[in-house]
MARZADO-715299 format. One line per 8 residues: their letters; for each residue x, y, z of N, C-alpha, C. Coordinates in pm, whole numbers, plus 50000, padded with zeros to 5 digits. Layout:
<recs>
A	X,Y,Z,X,Y,Z,X,Y,Z; ... .
</recs>
This chain:
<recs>
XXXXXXXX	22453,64483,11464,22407,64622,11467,22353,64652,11606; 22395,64705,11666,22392,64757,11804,22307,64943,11786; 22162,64904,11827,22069,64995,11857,22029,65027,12002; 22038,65201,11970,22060,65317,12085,21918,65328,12105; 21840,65277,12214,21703,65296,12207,21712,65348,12366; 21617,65481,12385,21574,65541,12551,21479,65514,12610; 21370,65468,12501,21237,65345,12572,21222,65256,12571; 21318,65187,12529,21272,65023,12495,21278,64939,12625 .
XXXXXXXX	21150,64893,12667,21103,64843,12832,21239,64710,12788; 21234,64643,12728,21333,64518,12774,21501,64524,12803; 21545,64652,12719,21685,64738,12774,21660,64771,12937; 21551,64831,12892,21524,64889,13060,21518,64815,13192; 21516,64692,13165,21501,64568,13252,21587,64494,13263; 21685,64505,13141,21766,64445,13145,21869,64458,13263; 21915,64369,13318,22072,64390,13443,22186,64373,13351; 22269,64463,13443,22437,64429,13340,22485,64295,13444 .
XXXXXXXX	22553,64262,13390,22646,64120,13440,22776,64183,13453; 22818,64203,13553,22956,64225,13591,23020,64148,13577; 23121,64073,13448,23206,63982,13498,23253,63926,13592; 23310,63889,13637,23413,63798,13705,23564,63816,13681; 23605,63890,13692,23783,63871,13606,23850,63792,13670; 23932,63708,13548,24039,63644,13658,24134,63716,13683; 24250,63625,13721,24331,63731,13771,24432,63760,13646; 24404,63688,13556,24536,63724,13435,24414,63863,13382 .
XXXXXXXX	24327,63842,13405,24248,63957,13322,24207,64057,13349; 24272,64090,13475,24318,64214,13564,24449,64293,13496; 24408,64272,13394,24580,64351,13324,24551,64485,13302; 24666,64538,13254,24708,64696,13184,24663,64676,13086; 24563,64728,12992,24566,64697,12877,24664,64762,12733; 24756,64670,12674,24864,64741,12576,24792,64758,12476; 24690,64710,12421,24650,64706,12303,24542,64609,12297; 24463,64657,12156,24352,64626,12122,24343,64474,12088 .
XXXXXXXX	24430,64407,12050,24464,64255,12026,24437,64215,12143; 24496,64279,12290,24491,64186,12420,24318,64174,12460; 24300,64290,12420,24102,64288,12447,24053,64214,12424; 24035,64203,12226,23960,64117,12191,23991,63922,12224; 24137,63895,12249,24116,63800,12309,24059,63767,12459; 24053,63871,12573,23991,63856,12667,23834,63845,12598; 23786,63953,12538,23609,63883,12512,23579,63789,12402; 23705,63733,12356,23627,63612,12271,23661,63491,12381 .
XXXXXXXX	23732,63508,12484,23748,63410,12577,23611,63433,12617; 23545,63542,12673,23414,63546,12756,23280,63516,12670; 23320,63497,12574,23239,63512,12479,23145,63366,12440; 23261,63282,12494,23316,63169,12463,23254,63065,12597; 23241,63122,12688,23158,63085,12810,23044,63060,12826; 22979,63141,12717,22819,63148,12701,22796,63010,12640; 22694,63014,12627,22559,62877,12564,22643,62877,12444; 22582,62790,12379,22617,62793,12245,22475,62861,12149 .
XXXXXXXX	22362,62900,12213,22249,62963,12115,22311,63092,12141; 22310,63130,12297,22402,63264,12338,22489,63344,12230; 22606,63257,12210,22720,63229,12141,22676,63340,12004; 22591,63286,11929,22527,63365,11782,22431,63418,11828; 22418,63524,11958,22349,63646,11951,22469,63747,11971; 22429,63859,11922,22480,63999,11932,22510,64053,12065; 22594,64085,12137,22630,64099,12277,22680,64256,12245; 22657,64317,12376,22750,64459,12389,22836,64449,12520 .
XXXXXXXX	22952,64492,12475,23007,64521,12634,23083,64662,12667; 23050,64675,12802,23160,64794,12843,23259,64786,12923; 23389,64807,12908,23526,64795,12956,23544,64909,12991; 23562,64903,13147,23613,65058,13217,23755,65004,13244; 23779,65136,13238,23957,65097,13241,23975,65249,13376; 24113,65234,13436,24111,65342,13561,24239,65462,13461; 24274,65504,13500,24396,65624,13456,24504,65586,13387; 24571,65460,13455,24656,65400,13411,24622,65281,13314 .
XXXXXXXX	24515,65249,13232,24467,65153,13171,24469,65029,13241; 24454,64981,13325,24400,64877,13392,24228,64839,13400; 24172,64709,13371,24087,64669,13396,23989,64702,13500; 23899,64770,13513,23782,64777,13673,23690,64721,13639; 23637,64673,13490,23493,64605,13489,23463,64604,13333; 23389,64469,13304,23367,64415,13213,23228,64397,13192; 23118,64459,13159,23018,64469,13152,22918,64375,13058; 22838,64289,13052,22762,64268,12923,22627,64322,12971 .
XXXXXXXX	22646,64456,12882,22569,64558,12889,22445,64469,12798; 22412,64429,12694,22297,64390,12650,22316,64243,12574; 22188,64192,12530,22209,64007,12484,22115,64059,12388; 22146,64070,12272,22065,64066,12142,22012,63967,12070; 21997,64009,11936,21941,63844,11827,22075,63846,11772; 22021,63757,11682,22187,63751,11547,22221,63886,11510; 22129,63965,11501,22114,64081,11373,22156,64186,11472; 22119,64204,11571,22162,64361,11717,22098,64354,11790 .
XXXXXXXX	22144,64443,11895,22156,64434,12024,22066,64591,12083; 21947,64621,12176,21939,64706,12223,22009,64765,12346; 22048,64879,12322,22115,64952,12475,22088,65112,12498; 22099,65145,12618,22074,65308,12627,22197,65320,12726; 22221,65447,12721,22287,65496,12792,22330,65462,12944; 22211,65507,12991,22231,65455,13127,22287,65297,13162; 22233,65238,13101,22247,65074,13137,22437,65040,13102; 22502,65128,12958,22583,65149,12941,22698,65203,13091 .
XXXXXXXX	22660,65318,13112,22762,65427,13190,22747,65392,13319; 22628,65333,13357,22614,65316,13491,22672,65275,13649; 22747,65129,13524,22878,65023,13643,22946,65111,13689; 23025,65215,13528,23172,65242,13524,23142,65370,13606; 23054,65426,13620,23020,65585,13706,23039,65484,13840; 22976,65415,13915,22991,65355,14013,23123,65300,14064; 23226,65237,13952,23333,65198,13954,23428,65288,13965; 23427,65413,13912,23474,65562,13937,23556,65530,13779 .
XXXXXXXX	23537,65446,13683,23607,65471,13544,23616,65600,13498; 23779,65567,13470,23810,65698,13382,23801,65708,13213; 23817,65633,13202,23801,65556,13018,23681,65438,13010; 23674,65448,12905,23569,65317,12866,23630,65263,12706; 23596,65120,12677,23625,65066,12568,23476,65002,12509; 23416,65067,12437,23283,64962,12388,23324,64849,12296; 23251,64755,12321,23274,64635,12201,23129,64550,12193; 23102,64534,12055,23011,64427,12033,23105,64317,11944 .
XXXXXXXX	22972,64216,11966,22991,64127,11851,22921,64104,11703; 23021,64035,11572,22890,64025,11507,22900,63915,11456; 22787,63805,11483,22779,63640,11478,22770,63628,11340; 22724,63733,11207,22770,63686,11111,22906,63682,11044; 23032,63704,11175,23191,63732,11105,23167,63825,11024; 23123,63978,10943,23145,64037,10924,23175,64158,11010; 23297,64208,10962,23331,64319,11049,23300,64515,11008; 23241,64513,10913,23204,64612,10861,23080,64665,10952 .
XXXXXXXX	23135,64778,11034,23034,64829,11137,22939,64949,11017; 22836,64936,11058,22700,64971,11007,22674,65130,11041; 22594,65188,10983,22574,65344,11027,22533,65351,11134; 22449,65265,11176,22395,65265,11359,22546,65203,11429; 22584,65137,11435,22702,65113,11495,22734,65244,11475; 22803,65303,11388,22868,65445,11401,22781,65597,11536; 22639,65567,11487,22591,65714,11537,22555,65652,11681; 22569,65507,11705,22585,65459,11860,22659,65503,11901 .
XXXXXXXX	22828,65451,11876,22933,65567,11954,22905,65679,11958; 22873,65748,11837,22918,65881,11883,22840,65919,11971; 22699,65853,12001,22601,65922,12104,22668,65912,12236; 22732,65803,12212,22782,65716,12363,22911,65794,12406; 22986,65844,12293,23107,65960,12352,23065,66079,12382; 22955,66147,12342,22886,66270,12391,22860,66246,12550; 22787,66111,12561,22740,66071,12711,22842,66025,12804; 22959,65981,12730,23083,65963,12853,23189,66104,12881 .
XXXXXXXX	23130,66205,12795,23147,66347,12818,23116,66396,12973; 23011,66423,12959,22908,66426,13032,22949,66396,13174; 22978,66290,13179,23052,66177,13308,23159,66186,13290; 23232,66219,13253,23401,66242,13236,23460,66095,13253; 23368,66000,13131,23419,65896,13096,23439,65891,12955; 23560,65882,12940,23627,65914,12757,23605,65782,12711; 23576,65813,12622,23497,65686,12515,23641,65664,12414; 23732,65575,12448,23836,65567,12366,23832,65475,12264 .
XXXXXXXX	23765,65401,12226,23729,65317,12118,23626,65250,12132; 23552,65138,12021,23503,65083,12017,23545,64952,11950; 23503,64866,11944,23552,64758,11865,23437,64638,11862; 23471,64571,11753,23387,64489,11654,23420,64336,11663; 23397,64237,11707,23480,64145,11722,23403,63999,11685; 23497,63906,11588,23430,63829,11574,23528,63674,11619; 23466,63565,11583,23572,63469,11669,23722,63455,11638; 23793,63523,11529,23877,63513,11521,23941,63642,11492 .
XXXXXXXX	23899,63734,11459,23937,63890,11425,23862,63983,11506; 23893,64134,11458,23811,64229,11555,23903,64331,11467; 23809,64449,11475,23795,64545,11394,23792,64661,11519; 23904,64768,11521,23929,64896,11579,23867,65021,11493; 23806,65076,11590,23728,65184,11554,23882,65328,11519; 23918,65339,11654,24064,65412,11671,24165,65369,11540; 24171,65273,11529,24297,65216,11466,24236,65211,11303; 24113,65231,11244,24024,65293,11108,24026,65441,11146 .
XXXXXXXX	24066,65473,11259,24077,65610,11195,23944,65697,11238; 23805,65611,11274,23732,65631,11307,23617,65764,11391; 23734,65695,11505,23714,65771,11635,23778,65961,11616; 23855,65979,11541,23868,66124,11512,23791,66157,11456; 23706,66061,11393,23543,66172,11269,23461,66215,11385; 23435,66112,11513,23302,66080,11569,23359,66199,11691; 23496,66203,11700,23515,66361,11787,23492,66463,11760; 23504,66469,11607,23465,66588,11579,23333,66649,11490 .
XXXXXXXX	23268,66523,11528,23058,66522,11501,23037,66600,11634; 22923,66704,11547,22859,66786,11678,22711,66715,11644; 22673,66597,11637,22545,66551,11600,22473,66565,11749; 22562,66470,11825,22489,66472,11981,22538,66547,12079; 22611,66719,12053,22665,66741,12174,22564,66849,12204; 22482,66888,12315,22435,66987,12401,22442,67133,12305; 22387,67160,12228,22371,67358,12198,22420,67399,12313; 22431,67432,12444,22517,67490,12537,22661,67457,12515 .
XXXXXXXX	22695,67377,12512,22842,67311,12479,22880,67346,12350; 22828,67332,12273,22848,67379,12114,22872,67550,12150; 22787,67614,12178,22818,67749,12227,22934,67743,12295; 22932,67720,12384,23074,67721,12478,23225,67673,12431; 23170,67599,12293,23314,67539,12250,23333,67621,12097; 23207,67698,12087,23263,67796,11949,23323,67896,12034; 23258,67957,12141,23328,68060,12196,23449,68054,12228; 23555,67912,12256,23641,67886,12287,23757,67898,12161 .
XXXXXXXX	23673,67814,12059,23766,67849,11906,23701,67976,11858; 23662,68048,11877,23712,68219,11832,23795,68270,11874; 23828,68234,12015,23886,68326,12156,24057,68284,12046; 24038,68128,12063,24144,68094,12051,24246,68165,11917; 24134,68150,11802,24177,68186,11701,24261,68370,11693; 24119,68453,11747,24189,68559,11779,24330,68553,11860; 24360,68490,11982,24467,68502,12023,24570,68458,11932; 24543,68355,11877,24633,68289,11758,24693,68427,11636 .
XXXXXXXX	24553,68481,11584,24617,68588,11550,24681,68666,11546; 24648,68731,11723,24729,68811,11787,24906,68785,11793; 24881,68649,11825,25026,68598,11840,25128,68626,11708; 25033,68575,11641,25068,68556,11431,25179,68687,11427; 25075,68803,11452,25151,68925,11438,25197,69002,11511; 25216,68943,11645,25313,69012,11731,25451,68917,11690; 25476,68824,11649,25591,68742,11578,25613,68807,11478; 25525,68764,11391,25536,68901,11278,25632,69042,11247 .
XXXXXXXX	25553,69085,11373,25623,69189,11399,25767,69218,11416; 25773,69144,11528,25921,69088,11601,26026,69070,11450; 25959,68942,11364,26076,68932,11332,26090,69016,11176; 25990,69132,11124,26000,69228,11044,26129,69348,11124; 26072,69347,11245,26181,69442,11350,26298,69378,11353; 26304,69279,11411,26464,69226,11348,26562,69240,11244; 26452,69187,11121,26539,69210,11029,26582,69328,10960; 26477,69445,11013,26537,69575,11014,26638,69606,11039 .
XXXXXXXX	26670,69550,11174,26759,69612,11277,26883,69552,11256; 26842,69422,11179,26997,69381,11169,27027,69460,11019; 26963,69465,10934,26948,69561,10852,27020,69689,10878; 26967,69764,10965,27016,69838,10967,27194,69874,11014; 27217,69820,11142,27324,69769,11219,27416,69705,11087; 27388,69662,11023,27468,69626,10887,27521,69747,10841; 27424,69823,10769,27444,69976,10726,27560,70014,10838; 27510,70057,10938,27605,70098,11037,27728,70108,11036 .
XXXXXXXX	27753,69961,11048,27889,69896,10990,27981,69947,10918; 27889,69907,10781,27964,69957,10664,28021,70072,10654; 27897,70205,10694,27958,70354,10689,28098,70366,10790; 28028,70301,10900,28183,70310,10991,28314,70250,10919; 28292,70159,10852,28429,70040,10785,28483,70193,10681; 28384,70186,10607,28429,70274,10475,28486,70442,10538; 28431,70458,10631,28426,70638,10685,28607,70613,10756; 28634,70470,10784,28766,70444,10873,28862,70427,10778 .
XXXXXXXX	28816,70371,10657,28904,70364,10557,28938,70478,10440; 28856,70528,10450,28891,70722,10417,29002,70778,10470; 28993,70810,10607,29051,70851,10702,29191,70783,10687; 29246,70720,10636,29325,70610,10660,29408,70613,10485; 29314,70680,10409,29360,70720,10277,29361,70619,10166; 29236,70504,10205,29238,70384,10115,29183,70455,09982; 29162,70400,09813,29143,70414,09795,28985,70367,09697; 28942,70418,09621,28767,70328,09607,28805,70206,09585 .
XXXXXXXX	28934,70203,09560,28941,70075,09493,28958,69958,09543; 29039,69974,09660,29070,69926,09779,28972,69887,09911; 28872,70008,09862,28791,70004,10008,28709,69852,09947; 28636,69862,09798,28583,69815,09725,28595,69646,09727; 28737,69619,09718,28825,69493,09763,28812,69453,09880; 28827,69560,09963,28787,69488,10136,28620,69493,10157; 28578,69533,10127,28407,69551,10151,28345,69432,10127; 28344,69440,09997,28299,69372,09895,28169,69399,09836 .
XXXXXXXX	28176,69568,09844,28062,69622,09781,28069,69655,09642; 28002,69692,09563,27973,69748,09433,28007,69893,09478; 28077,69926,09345,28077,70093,09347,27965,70214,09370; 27873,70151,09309,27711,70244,09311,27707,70252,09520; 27709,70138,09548,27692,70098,09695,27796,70185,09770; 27907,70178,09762,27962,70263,09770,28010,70369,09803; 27924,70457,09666,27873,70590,09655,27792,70658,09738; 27703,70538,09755,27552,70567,09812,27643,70587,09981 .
XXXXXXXX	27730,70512,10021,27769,70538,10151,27854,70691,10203; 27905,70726,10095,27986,70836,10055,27878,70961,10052; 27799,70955,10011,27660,71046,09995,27675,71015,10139; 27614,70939,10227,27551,70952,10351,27670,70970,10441; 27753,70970,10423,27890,71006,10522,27922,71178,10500; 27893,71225,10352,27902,71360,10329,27785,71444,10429; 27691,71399,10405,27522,71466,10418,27517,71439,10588; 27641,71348,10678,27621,71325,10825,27715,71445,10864 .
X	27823,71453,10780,27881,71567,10795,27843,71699,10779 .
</recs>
């Protein structure tokens, strides 16, 4: 359980440890599998009391998903880990990260992240807002498995929690989905429109047709019966064209 604390003096003191990467661990990252084996390798470096405490880390990644820094943002007990923000965002603002990947561990192998695990990210994606560092997952990892926040589906609830975003921003982003919606509207029924006018028009232009077909086949001395056969109208229909060919005349 990884706790979001803004006073806690021993977070506050705490230094991040910049990894070391080697050079295989300078990669692109494809996927969440390649991660968690890079930090159970690092993981794996530590003490062995180390080992069964709660660790946090932050993975800045650049545009193209490549590696810039591997953080162990905090050293917890068995049970969690304290961290704040700053101590978090700090490397990767320095590093110029464009993405971030959070990951803890949890030394009891369970992977079932906790409600504080949850309202941690989301605080922590509000704050890589902020810094125009996108918080693209988190993950859970234990020595042999690891648990995706993204890949549960997760990370779309915690985008669309307004728990930690700014009342200015919340304003600014309702104003944005009204605007939008109205235009959406607008659009709705200028299509709408369009294609009610269409089908008028071909509608009509049909009509057209017909009076011309039938008004040519008059002229020509067919008879109803005939026109009826080539049309392939009903007699009433017809009629009704015969009325409006009389009444144009």
């Amino acid at each position: 359980m990884c706790n979001l604390s803004l006073r806690s003096s021993w977070s506050m003191i705490l230094e991040i440890r910049s990894l070391k990467l080697t050079k295989a661990q300078k990669i692109q990252i494809a996927n969440t599998e390649e991660l968690h084996k890079i930090l159970s390798q690092i993981l794996k470096r530590e003490g062995v009391i180390n080992q069964e405490k709660e660790h946090f880390w932050f993975v800045g990644l650049n545009s193209q998903d490549y590696i810039l820094c591997i953080d162990t943002v905090s050293l917890g007990s068995v049970s969690s880990t304290q961290i704040t923000p700053m101590s978090v965002f700090r490397n990767g603002v320095w590093k110029g990260c464009t993405y971030a990947i959070l990951a803890h561990n949890h030394p009891s192998g369970l992977l079932e992240p906790s409600d504080n695990d949850i309202d941690v990210t989301d605080r922590l994606c509000q704050c890589g807002i902020i810094l125009n560092i996108i918080v693209r997952d988190h993950i859970i990892i234990t020595p042999t498995t690891y648990l995706s926040f993204k890949d549960q589906k997760m990370m779309r609830k915690i985008e669309k929690s307004i728990k930690y975003v700014p009342p200015y921003q919340l304003k600014e982003r309702w104003a944005k989905e009204g605007e939008k919606i109205r235009h959406d509207a607008l659009e709705e029924g200028r299509a709408k429109g369009l294609e009610e006018g269409l089908a008028k028009g071909l509608a009509e232009g049909e009509e057209i047709g017909l009076v011309k077909i039938v008004k040519s086949m008059l002229e020509k001395d067919y008879s109803l019966e005939q026109i009826i056969e080539v049309t392939g109208l009903g007699k009433e229909d017809i009629e009704k064209i015969l009325k409006k060919i009389k009444k144009d005349i």
